[in-house]
Structures are given as C-alpha cells and as structure tokens.
VOROGU-668339 format. One record per residue (C-alpha): residue number from 1; x, y, z negated. Coordinates in steps of 0.2 Angstrom, whole numbers, padded with zeros to 4 digits. Layout:
resi = NUM | X = X | Y = Y | Z = Z
...
END
This chain:
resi = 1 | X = 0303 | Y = -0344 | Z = 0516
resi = 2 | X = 0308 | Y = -0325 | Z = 0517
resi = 3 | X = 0316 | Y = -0317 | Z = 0503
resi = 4 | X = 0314 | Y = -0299 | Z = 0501
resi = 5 | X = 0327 | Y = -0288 | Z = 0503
resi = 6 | X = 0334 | Y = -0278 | Z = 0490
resi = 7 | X = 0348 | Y = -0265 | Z = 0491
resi = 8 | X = 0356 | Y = -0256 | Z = 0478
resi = 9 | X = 0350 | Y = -0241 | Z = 0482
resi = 10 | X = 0334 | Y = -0249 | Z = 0479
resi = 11 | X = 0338 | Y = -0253 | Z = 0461
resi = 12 | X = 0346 | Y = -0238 | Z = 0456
resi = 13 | X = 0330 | Y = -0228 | Z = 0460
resi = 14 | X = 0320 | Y = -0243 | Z = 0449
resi = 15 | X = 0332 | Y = -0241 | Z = 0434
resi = 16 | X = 0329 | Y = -0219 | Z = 0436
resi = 17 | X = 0314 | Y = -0222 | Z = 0437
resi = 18 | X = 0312 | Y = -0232 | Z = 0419
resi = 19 | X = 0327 | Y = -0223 | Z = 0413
resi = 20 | X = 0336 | Y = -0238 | Z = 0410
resi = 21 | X = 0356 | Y = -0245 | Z = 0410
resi = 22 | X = 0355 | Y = -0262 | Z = 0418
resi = 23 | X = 0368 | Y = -0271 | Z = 0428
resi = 24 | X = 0367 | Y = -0265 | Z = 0450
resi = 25 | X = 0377 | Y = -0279 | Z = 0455
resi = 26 | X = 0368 | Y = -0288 | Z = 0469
resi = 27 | X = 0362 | Y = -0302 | Z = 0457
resi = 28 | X = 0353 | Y = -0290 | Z = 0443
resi = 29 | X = 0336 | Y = -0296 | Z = 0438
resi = 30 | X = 0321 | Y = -0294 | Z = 0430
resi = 31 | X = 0326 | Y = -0302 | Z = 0412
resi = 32 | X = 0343 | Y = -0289 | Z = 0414
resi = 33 | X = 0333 | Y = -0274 | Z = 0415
resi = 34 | X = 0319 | Y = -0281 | Z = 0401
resi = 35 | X = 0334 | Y = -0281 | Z = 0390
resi = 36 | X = 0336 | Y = -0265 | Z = 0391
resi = 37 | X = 0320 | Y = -0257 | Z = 0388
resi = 38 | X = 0312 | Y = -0250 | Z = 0373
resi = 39 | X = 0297 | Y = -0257 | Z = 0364
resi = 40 | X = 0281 | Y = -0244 | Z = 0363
resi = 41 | X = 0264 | Y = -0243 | Z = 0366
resi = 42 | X = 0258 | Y = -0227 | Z = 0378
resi = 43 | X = 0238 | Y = -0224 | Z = 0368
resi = 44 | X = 0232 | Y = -0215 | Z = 0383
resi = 45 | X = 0241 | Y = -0231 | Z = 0395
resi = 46 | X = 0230 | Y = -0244 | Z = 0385
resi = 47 | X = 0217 | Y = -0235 | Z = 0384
resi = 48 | X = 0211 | Y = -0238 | Z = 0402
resi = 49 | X = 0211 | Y = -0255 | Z = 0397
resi = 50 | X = 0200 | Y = -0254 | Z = 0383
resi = 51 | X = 0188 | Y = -0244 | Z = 0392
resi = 52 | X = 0187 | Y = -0255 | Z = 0405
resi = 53 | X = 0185 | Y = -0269 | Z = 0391
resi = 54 | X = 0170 | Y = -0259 | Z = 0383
resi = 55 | X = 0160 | Y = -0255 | Z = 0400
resi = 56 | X = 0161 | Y = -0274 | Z = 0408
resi = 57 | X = 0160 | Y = -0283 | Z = 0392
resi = 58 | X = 0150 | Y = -0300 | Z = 0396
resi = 59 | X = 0147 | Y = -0296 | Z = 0414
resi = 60 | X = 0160 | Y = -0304 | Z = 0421
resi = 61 | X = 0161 | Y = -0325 | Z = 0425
resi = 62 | X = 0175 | Y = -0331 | Z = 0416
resi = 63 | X = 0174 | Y = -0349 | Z = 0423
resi = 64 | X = 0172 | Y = -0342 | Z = 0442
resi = 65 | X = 0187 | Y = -0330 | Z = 0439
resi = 66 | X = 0199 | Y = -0344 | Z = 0430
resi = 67 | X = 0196 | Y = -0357 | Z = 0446
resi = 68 | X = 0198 | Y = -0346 | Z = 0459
resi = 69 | X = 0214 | Y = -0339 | Z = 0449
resi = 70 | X = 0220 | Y = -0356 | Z = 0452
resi = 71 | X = 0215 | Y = -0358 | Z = 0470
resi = 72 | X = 0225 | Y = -0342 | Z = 0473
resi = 73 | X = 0240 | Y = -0350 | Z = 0464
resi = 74 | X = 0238 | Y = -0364 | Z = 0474
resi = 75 | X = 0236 | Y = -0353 | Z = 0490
resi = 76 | X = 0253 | Y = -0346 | Z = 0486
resi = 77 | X = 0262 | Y = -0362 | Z = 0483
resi = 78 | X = 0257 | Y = -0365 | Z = 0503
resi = 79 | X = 0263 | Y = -0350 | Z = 0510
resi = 80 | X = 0282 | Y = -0361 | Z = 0515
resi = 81 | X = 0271 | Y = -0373 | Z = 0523
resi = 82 | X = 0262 | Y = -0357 | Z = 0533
resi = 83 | X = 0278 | Y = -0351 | Z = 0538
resi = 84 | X = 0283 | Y = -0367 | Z = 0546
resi = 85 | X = 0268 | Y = -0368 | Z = 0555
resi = 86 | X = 0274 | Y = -0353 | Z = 0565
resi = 87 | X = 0260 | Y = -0345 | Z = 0575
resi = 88 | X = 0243 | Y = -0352 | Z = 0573
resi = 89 | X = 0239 | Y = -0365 | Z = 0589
resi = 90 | X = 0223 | Y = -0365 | Z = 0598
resi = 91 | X = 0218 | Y = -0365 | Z = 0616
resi = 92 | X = 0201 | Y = -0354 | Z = 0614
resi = 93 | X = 0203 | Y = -0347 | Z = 0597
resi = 94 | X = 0218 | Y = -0348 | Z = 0583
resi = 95 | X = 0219 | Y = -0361 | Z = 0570
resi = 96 | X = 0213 | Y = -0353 | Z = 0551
resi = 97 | X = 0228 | Y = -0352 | Z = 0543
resi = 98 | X = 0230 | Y = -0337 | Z = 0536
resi = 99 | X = 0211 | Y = -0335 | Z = 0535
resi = 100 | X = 0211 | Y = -0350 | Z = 0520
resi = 101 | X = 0226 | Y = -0340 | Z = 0512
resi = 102 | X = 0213 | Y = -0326 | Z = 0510
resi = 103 | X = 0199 | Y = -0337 | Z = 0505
resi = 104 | X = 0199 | Y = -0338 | Z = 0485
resi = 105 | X = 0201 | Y = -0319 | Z = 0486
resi = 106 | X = 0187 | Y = -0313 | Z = 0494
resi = 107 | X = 0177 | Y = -0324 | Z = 0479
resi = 108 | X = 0183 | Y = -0316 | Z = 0466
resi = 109 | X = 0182 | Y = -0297 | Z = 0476
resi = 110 | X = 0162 | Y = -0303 | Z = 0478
resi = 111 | X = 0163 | Y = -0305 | Z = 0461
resi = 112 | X = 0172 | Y = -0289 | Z = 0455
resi = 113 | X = 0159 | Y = -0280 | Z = 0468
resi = 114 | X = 0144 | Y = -0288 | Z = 0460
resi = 115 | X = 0147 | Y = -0284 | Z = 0443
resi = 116 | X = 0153 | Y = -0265 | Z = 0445
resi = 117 | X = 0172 | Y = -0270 | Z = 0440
resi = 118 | X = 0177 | Y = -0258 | Z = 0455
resi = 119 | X = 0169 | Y = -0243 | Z = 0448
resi = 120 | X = 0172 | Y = -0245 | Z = 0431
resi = 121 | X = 0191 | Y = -0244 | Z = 0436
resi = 122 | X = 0189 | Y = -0231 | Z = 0446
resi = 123 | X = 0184 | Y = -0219 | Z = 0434
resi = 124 | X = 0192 | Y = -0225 | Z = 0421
resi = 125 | X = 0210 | Y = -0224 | Z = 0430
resi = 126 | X = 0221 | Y = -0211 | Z = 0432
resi = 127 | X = 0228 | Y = -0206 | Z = 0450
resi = 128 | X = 0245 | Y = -0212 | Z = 0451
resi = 129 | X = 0258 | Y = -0201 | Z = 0445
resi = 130 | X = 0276 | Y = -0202 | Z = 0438
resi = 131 | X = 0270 | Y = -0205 | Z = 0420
resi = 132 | X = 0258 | Y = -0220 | Z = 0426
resi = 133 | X = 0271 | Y = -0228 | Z = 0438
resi = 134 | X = 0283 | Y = -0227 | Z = 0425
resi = 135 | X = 0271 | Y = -0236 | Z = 0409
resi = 136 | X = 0266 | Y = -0250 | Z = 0422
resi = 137 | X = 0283 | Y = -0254 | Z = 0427
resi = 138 | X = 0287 | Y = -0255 | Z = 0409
resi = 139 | X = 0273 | Y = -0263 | Z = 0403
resi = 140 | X = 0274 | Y = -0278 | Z = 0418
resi = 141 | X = 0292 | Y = -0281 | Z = 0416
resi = 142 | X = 0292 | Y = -0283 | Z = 0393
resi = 143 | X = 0274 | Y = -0292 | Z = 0397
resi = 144 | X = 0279 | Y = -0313 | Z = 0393
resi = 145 | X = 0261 | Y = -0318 | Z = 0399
resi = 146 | X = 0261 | Y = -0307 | Z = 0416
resi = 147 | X = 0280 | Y = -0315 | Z = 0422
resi = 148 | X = 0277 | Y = -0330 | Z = 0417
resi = 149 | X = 0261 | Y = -0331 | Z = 0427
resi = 150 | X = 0269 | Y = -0326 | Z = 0442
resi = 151 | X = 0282 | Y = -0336 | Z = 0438
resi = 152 | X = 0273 | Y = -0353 | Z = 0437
resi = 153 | X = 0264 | Y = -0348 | Z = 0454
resi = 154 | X = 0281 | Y = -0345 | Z = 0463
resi = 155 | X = 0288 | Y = -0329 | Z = 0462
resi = 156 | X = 0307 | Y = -0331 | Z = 0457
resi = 157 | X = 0315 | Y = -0316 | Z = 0447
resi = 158 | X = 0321 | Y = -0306 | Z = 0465
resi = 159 | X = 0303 | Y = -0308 | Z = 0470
resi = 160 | X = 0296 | Y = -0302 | Z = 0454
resi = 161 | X = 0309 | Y = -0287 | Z = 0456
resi = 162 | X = 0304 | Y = -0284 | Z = 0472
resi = 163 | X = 0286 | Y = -0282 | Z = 0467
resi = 164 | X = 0291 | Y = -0270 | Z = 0449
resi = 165 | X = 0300 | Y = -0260 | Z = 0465
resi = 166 | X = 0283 | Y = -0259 | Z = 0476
resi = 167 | X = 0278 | Y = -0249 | Z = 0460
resi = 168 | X = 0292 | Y = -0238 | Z = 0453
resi = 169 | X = 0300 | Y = -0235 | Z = 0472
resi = 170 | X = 0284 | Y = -0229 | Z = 0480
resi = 171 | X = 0278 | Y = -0215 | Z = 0471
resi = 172 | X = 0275 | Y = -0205 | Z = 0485
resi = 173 | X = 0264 | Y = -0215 | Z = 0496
resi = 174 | X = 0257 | Y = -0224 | Z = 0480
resi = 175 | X = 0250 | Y = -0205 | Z = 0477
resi = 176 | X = 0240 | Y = -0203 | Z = 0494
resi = 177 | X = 0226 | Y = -0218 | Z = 0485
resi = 178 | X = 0217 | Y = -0207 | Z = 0475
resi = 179 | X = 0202 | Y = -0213 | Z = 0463
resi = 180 | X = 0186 | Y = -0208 | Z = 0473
resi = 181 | X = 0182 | Y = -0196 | Z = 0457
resi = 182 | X = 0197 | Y = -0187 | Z = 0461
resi = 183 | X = 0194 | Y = -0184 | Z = 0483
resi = 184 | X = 0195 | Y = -0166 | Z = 0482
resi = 185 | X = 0177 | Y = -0157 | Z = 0491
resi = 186 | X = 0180 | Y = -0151 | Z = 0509
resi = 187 | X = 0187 | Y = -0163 | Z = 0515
resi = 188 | X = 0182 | Y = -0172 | Z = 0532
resi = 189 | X = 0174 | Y = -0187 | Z = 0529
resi = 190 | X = 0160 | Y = -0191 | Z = 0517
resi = 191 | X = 0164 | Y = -0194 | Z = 0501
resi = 192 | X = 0151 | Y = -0204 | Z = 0496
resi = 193 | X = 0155 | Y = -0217 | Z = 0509
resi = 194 | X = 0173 | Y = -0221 | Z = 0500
resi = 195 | X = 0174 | Y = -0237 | Z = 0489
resi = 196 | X = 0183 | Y = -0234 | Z = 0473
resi = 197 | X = 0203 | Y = -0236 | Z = 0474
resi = 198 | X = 0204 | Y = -0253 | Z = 0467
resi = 199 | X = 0191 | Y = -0259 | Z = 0481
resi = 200 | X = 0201 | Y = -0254 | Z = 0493
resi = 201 | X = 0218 | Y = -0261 | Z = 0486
resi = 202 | X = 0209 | Y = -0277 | Z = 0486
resi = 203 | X = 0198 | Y = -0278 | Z = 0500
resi = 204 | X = 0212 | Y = -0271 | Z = 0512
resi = 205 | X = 0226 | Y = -0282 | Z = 0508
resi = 206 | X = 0210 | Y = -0296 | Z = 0510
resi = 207 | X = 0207 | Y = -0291 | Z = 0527
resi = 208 | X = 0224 | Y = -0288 | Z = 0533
resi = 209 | X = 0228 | Y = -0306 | Z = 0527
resi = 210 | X = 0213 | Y = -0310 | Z = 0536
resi = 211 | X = 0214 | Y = -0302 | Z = 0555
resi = 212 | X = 0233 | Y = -0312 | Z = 0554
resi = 213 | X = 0228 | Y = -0328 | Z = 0563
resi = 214 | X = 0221 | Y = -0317 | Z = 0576
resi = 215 | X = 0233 | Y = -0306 | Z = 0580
resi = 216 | X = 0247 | Y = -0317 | Z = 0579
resi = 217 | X = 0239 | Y = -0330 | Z = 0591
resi = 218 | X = 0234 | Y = -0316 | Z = 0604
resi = 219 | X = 0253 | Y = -0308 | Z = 0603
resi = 220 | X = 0263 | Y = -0325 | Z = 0603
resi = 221 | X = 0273 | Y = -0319 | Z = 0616
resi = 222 | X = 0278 | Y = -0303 | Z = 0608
resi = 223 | X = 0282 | Y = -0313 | Z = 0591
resi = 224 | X = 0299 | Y = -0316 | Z = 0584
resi = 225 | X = 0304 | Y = -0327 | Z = 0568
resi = 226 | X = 0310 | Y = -0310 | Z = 0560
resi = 227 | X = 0291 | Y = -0304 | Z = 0561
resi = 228 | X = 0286 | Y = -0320 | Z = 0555
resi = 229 | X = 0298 | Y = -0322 | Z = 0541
resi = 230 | X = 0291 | Y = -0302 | Z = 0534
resi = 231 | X = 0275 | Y = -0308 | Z = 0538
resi = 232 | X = 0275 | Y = -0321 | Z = 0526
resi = 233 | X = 0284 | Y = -0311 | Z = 0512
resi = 234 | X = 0271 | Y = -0298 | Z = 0511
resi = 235 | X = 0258 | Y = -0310 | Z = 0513
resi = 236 | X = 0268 | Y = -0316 | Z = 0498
resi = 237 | X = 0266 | Y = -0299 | Z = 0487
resi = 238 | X = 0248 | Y = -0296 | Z = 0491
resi = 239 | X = 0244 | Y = -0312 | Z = 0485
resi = 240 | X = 0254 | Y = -0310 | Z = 0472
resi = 241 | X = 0247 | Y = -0291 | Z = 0468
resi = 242 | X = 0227 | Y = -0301 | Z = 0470
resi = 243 | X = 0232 | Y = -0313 | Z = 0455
resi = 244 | X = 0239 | Y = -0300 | Z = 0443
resi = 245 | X = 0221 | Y = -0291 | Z = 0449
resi = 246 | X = 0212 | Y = -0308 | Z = 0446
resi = 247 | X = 0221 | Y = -0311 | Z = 0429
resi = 248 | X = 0217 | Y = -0294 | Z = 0424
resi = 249 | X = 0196 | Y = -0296 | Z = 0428
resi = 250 | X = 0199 | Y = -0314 | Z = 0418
resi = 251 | X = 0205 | Y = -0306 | Z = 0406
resi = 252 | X = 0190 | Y = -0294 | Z = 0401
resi = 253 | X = 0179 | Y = -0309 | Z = 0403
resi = 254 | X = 0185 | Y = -0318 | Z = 0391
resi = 255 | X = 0183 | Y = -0305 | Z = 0378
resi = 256 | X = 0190 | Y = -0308 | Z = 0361
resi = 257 | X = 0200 | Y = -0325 | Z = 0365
resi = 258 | X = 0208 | Y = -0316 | Z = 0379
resi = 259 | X = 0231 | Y = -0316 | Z = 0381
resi = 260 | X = 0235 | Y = -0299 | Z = 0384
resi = 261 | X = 0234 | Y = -0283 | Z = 0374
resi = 262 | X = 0226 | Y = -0267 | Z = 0383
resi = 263 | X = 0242 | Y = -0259 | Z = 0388
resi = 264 | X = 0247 | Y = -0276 | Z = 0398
resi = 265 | X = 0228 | Y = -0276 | Z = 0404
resi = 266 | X = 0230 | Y = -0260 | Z = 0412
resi = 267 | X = 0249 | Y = -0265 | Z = 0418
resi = 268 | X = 0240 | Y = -0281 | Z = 0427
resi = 269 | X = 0226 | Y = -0268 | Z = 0434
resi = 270 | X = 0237 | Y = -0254 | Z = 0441
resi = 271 | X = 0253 | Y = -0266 | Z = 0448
resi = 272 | X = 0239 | Y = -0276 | Z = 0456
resi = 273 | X = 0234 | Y = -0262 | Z = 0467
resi = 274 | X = 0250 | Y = -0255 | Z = 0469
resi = 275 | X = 0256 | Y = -0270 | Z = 0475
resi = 276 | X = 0243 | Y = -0273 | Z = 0486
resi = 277 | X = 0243 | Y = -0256 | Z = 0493
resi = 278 | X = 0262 | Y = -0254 | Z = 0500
resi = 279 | X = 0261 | Y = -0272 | Z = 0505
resi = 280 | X = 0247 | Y = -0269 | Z = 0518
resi = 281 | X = 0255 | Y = -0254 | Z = 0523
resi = 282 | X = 0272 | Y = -0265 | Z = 0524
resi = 283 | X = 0263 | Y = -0279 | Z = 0534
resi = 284 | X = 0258 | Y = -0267 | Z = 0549
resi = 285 | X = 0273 | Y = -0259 | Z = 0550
resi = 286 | X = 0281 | Y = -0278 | Z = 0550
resi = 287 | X = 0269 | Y = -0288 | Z = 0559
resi = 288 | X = 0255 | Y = -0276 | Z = 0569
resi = 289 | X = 0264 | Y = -0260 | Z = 0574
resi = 290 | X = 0277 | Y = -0271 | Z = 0586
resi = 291 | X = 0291 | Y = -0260 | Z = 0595
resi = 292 | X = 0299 | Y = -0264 | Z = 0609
resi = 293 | X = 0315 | Y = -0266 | Z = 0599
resi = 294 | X = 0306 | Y = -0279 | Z = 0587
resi = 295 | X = 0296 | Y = -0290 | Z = 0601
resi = 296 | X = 0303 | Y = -0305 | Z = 0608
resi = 297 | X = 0310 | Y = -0305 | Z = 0625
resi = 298 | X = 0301 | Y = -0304 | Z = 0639
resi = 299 | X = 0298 | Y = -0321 | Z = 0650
resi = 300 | X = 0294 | Y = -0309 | Z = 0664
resi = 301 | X = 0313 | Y = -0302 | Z = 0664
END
C-alpha cells in the first residue's frame, strides 16, 4: 500500500496553522502534536453540532448507519488487496472493484439525503475559514473517540496526519465549497440546482470512487504503478473522510447514549468533508488528468 507523502514544509504550515511547538523531524506524529495543544471548548464551534442535534433528532436510523459504518471499515481494510489487484480485468467491461469499495457509502449518502441531514448541515455550518479550519483540526487531533476509530479501521498515525493536513494545509481551496446559503446572487449557474456542501463532499468523493473501475480499465496502457499506488491512497482518505461523516450522522441518531461531545460532532462533520473534498480533487490530478510525463511508455515507440 501507498503511504502518503509528507514533507516538512508540510508540517510546519500544520503546526502555524494550530499555533503549536511540536517536533518537525520526519517521524512527528499525531500524539506529538496532541501533546501539545491546549484544552478548550470554541461555543460557537459546538454549536453547529447541537443544532444539527436538535433539527435531526429521531430521524435518522441508528442501526442502518452503525452496519454500513462497519461495512465501510471493512471496505477500508480491503483497499491492499485492491491495490494488488492492479487494473481491474475484463474483456467487455472492468471487474467491480472499486465499484464495491463505494458501495456502503452510497447507503448511508441515500440515507442522509432521505432524512434532510444535507440541508440541516448546510445551514447550520459555517463556510470554511481560518477560525473553522483551525477548531476542527484541534478538535479531531484531542478527540480519543474520533482517532481511535480511524485507527481501528487502519489509518496508522502518518495517515491520520496526513488527513489533519487535508484540513489545516488547504485553506484555500477548501474556501472555494461554499454552503449553498452562502452562493453569492449573479452568478452563472442556478442556484437552486446546487445541493448543499456536505452533499457534494459526499456524493463526489462517491462518484469519483465509483467511475475508477472504468477509467482505469479503458486507460491500462497509459497506467503506471505510481498512478496506482496514489490512487489507492486517496481512495484511502475519502473513505476515511466518509467514515468520520458516517460516525458523525451515527452520532445524532443515537441521541442521548451517543460518544462524542458537540464540538467533536462538528470536528467529525467538517474534517469529513474536507477530507473528502481535496481528496477528489487529488484523485483527478493523480489518476484522471494523466500527462504525458506520468503515463506509461508507449508500446507503439
């Protein structure tokens, strides 16, 4: 399996961004940095989660969300097996693979569209901005129940630190996925056709997991195992970004006997998307958008 790559460049802007000292040298992880930041509850951070406690309270189907939770851990757990697989075969049509990655996901996204959990996010988040970025980073990183979920489903500490850094090292892009409330008038496109942010976090990353088996299969010849290898990775973090979404949706169903506290809610809601986001935008530049410096060799030549 592919492991992220992570520079020090990389973790010098996480630690600005959290206004933290931790250790740079190239083994610094997660439980390094946690050391080293301050307990404190932001009201207005938690209050997204409460909010989105008090509009979906008994709507949403606890025992649906808790299994396909686990199918998505289980899904995770076969992404080596994927990878060695390689291209999917087929003489007419690819072999699902990547299509049964996606599977438990677009369950629980029929769910969340179902029961209105889109739009309650929607307007009850803020757009992201530094003060946002910054409060989920904090909040994923001190919350025990959110890294030891991913860490049970396989994310190591570098992987977990790579998907903190999808949130705290992409302000800027993370800024162009506005809420739908906040799509300024004028603008060319009809606003009313735009699902709300978290819908498109979701149902993107989805898709993208979705179209792989294709593409790969129709592009074999242009295909290398370094585009495979970042494939799999983001693959990896989209999954990863649709659990922490999952566990956040589990989390309003189950109401009072719930694990987390409304500032981690909202941590679980806002990574989930970020991560999602940049990792669909990483998996066309890695996968879809081939150059002529990435693609394998010509036969022809």
């Amino acid at each position: 399996m592919s492991r992220p790559q992570i520079t020090r460049g990389d973790r010098e802007q996480l630690t600005d961004t959290l206004d933290v000292s931790a250790s740079l040298d190239e083994e610094a992880t997660l439980s390094a940095i946690k050391r080293t930041i301050e307990a404190g509850t932001d009201a207005d951070f938690a209050s997204v989660g409460t909010a989105i406690r008090n509009d979906l309270a008994g709507e949403l189907d606890a025992e649906l969300l808790e299994r396909e939770l686990s199918n998505l851990a289980a899904q995770i757990q076969r992404l080596p097996e994927v990878r060695e697989a390689g291209i999917p075969g087929g003489e007419k049509e690819p072999a699902v693979l990547y299509r049964d990655i996606a599977e438990p996901g677009w369950h629980v996204y029929d769910h969340l569209l179902d029961v209105g959990f889109f739009e309650s996010a929607d307007a009850n988040s803020p757009r992201f901005a530094p003060e946002l970025i910054k409060n989920t980073a904090h909040e994923l990183i001190r919350a025990d129940p959110l890294t030891a979920d991913l860490t049970d489903v396989g994310f190591d500490e570098r992987e977990q630190l790579a998907l903190v850094m999808n949130v705290t090292n992409n302000d800027l892009r993370l800024a162009r996925w506005v809420p739908t409330k906040e799509i300024p008038d004028g603008v060319e496109f009809n606003v009313e056709f735009v699902p709300p942010l978290h819908q498109r976090a979701m149902g993107g990353a989805l898709l993208w997991i979705k179209t792989l088996d294709v593409h790969l299969w129709q592009k074999s010849v242009l295909i290398t195992d370094r585009i495979l290898d970042d494939a799999i990775w983001d693959v990896k973090a989209m999954l990863g970004g649709l659990y922490l979404l999952t566990k956040a949706a589990l989390e309003v169903a189950e109401g009072e006997h719930g694990s987390l506290t409304d500032s981690q809610l909202t941590a679980a809601l806002t990574a989930g998307a970020a991560i999602t986001i940049i990792n669909q935008e990483e998996l066309c530049r890695d996968a879809f958008y081939i150059t002529e410096e990435m693609r394998a060799p010509s036969r022809a030549r």
